[in-house]
Residue frames relative to the residue before (quaternion, step in Angstrom):
aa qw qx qy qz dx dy dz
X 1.0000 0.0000 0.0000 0.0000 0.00 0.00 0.00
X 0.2637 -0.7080 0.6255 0.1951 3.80 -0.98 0.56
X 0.6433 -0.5882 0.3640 0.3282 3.57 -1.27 0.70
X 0.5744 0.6414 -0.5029 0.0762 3.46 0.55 0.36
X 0.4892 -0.7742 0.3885 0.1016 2.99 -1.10 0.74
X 0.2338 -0.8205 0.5210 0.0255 3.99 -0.48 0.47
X 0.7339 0.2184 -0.0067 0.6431 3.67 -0.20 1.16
X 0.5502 -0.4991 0.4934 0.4526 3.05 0.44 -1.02
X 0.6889 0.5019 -0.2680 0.4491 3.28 0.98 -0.69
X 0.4711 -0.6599 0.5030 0.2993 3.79 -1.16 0.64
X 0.7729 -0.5282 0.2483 0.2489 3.20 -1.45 1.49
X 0.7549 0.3306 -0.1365 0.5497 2.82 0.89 -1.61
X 0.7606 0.4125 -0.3502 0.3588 3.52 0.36 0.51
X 0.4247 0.6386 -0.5228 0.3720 3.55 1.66 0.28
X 0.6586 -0.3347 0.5729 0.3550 2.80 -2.14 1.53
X 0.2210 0.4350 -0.8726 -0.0201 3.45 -2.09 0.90
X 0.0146 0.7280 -0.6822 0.0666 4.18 -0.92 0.92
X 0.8393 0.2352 0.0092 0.4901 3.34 0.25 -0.87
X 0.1280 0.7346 -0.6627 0.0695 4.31 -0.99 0.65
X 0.0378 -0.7750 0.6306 0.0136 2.77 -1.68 0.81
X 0.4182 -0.5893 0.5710 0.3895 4.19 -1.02 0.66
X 0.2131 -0.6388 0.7201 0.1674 3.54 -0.74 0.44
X 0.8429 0.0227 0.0906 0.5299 3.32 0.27 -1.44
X 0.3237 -0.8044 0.4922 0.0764 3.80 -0.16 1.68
X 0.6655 0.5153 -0.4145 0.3460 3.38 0.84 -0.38
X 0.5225 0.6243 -0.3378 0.4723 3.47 1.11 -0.16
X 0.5484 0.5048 -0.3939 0.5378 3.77 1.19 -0.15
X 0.6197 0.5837 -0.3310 0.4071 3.82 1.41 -0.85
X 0.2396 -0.8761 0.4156 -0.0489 3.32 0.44 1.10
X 0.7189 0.5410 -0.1845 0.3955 2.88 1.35 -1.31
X 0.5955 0.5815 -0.2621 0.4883 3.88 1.61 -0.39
X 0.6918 0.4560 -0.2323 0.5095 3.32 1.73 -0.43
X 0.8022 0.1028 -0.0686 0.5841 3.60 1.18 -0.76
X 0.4751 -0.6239 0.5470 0.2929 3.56 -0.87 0.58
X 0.8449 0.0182 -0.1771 0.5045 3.10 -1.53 1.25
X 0.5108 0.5675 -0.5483 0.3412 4.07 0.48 0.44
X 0.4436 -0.6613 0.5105 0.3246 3.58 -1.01 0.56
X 0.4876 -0.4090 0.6593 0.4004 3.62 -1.70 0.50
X 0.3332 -0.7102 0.6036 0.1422 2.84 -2.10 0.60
X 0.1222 0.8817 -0.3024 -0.3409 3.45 0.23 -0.14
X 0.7805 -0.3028 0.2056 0.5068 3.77 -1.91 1.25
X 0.7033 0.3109 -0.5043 0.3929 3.94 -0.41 -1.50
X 0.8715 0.3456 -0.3062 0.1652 3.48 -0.06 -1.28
X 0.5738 0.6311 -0.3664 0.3717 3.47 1.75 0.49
X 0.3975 0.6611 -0.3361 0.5404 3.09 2.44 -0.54
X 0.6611 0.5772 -0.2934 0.3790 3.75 0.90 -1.20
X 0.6766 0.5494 -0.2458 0.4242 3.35 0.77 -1.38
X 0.6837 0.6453 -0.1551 0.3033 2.92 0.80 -1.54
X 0.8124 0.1709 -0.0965 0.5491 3.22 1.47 -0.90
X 0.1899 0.6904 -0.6619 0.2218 3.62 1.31 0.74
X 0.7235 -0.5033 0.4680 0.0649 3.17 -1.87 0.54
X 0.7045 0.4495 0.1933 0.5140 2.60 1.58 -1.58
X 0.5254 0.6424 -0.4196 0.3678 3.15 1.73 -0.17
X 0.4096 -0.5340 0.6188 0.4051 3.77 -1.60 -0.21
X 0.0297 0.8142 -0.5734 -0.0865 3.57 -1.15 0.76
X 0.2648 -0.8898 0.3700 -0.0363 3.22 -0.78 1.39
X 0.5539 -0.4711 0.5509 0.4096 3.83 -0.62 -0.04
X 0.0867 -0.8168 0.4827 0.3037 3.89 -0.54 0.51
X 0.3679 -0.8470 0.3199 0.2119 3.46 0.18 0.63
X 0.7015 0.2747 -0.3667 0.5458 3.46 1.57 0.09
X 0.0773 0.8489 -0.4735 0.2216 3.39 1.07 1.13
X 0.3679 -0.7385 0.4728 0.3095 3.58 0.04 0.74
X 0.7894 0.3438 -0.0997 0.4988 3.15 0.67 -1.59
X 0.2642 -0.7643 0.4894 0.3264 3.69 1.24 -0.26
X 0.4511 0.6398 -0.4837 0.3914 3.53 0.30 1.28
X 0.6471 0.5158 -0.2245 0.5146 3.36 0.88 -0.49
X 0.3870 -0.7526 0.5321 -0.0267 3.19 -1.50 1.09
X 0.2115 -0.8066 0.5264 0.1662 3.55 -1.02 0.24
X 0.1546 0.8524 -0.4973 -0.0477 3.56 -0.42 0.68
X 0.4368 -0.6325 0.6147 0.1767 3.59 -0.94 1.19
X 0.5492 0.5977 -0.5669 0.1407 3.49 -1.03 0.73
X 0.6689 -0.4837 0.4342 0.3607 3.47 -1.67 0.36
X 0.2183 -0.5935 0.7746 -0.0141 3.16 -1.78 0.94
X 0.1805 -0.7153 0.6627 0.1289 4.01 -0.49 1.26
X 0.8280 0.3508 -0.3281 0.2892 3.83 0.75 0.19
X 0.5951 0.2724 -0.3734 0.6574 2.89 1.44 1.54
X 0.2804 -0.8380 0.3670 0.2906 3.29 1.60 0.37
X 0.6413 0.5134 -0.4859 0.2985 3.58 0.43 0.25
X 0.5090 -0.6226 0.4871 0.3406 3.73 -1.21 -0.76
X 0.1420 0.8527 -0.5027 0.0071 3.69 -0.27 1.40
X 0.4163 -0.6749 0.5292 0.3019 3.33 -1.43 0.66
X 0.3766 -0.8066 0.4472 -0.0867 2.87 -1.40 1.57
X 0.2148 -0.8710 0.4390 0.0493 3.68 -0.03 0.83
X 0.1630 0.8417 -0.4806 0.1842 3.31 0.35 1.42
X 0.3652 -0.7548 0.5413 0.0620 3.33 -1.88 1.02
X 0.3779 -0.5840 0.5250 0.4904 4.06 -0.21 0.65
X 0.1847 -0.6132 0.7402 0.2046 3.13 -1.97 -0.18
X 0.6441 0.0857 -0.3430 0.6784 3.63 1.34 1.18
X 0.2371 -0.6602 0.6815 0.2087 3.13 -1.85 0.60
X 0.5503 -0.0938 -0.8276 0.0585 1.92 -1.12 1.97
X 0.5979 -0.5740 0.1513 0.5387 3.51 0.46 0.22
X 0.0578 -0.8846 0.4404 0.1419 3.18 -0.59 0.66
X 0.7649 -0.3435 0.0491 0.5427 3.63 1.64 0.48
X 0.5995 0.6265 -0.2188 0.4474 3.40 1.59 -0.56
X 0.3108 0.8237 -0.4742 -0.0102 4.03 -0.07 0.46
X 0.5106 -0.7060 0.4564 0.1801 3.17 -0.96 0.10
X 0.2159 -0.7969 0.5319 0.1882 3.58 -0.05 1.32
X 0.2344 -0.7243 0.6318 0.1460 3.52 -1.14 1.30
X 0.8497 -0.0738 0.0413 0.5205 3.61 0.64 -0.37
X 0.1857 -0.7744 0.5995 -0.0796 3.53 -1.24 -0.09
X 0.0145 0.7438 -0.6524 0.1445 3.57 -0.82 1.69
X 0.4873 -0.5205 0.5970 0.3676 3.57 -1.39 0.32
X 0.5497 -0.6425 0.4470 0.2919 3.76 -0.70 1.47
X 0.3659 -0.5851 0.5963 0.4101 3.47 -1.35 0.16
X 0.9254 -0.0468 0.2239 0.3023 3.37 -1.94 -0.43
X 0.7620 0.5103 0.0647 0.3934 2.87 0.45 -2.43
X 0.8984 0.1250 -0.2326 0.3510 3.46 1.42 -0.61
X 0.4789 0.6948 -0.2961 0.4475 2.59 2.00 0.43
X 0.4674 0.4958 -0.3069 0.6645 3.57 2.01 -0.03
X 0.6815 0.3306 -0.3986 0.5170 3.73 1.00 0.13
X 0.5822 0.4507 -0.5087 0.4463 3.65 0.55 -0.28
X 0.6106 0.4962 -0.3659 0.4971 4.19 0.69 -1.19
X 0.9248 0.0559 -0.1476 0.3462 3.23 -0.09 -0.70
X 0.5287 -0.7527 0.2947 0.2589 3.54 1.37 1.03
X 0.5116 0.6052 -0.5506 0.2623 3.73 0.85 0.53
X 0.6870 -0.4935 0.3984 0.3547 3.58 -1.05 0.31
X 0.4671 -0.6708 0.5397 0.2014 3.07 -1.71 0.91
């Protein structure tokens, strides 16, 4: 992880407790790209709050607010990256999952074996 910081508050240490889909169709991947899988909300709600996830800065954030978190979902058993927005500034634990994909390679060998992107 690098020292940046959100709010004020370091990446790796923003409050994520609590997610919600606002808008599920945005997990429907499949209406937007050929051959991509749907995701579905529980297991982006799951990811979203592993313990264990890697949270990041999202860097093609339009608005630069939004966040990225690698983590496991046990009810799709795999590991997806998650594209979340606070629903307070500064965050106080509540975000909002804009989307969700099944991680590539590169960060799923960083969530298992925990080395930095």
């Amino acid at each position: 992880m690098d020292d940046d910081v959100y709010d004020g508050i370091p990446v790796d240490e923003l409050p994520i407790t609590a997610a919600d889909v606002p808008d599920p169709a945005h997990l429907r991947r499949s209406a937007r790209y050929p051959g991509a899988r749907d995701v579905d909300p529980v297991a982006a709600v799951e990811a979203a709050l592993d313990p264990d996830g890697l949270v990041a800065r999202d860097s093609s954030s339009r608005t630069g607010e939004a966040i990225l978190v690698v983590g496991y979902t046990p009810l799709a058993d795999e590991v997806l990256v998650v594209v979340l927005l606070p629903d307070d500034h500064p965050p106080t634990g509540l975000w909002h999952v804009v989307t969700a994909w099944p991680a590539d390679r590169r960060r799923r060998r960083a969530y298992w074996i925990g080395e930095d992107r």
